[in-house]
C-alpha positions in Angstrom: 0.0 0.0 0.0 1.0 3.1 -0.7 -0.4 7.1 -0.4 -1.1 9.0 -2.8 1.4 12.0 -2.1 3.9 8.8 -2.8 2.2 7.7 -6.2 1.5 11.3 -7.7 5.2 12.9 -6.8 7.3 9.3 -6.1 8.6 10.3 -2.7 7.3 10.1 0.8 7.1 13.4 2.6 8.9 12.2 5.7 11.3 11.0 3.4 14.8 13.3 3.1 17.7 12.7 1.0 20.0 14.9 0.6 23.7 14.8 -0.2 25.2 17.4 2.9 28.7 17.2 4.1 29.1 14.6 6.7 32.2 13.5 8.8 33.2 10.4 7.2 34.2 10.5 3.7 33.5 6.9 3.3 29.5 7.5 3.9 29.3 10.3 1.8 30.6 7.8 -0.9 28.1 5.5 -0.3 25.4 8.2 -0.7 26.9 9.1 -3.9 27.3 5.5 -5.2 23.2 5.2 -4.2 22.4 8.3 -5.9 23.6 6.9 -9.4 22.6 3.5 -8.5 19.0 5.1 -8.2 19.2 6.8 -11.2 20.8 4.8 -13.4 17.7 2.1 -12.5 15.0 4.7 -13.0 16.4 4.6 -16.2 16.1 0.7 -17.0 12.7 0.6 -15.5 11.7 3.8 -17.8 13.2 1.8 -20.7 11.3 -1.4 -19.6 7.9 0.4 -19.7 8.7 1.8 -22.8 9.8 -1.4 -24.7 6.5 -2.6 -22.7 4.1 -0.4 -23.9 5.5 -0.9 -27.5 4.8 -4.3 -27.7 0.7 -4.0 -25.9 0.3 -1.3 -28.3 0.6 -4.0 -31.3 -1.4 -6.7 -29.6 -4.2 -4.3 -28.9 -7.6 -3.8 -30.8 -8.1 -0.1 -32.0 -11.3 0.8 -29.7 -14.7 0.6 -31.6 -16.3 3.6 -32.1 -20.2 3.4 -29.9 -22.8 5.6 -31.1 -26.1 6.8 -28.7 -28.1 4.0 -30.0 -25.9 1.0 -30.3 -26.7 -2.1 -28.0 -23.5 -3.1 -26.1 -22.6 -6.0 -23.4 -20.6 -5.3 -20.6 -18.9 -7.6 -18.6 -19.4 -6.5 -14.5 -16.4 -9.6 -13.4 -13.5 -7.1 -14.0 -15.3 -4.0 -12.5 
């Protein structure tokens, strides 16, 4: 589960990162090393959904176009 101030900006409000100057060198690394870690993995996963979309996009139907007066069926399981 997760709120929706974390699925409409993709942090939690609590949550701070920041990269401030801290006594040891070695931890300030690691922050560093995270930071790209994060980004470069944003970046698979945005290539992922991308290569994703592509291939639903060719297995898809175009969507019929329904008029006032047509008769249509509707299935309620999925809703």
């Amino acid at each position: 589960m997760v709120t929706l101030f974390f699925t409409n900006k993709g942090f939690h409000p609590k949550l701070e990162v920041s990269i401030e100057p801290v006594v040891s060198e070695a931890a300030h690394q690691v922050v560093i090393d995270l930071k790209e870690l994060n980004l470069y993995l944003h970046d698979q996963i945005r290539c992922a959904l991308k290569q994703y979309e592509a291939h639903l996009a060719s297995q898809r139907l175009p969507t019929p176009l329904f008029e006032v007066s047509n008769t249509v069926w509707l299935d309620l399981r999925n809703i």
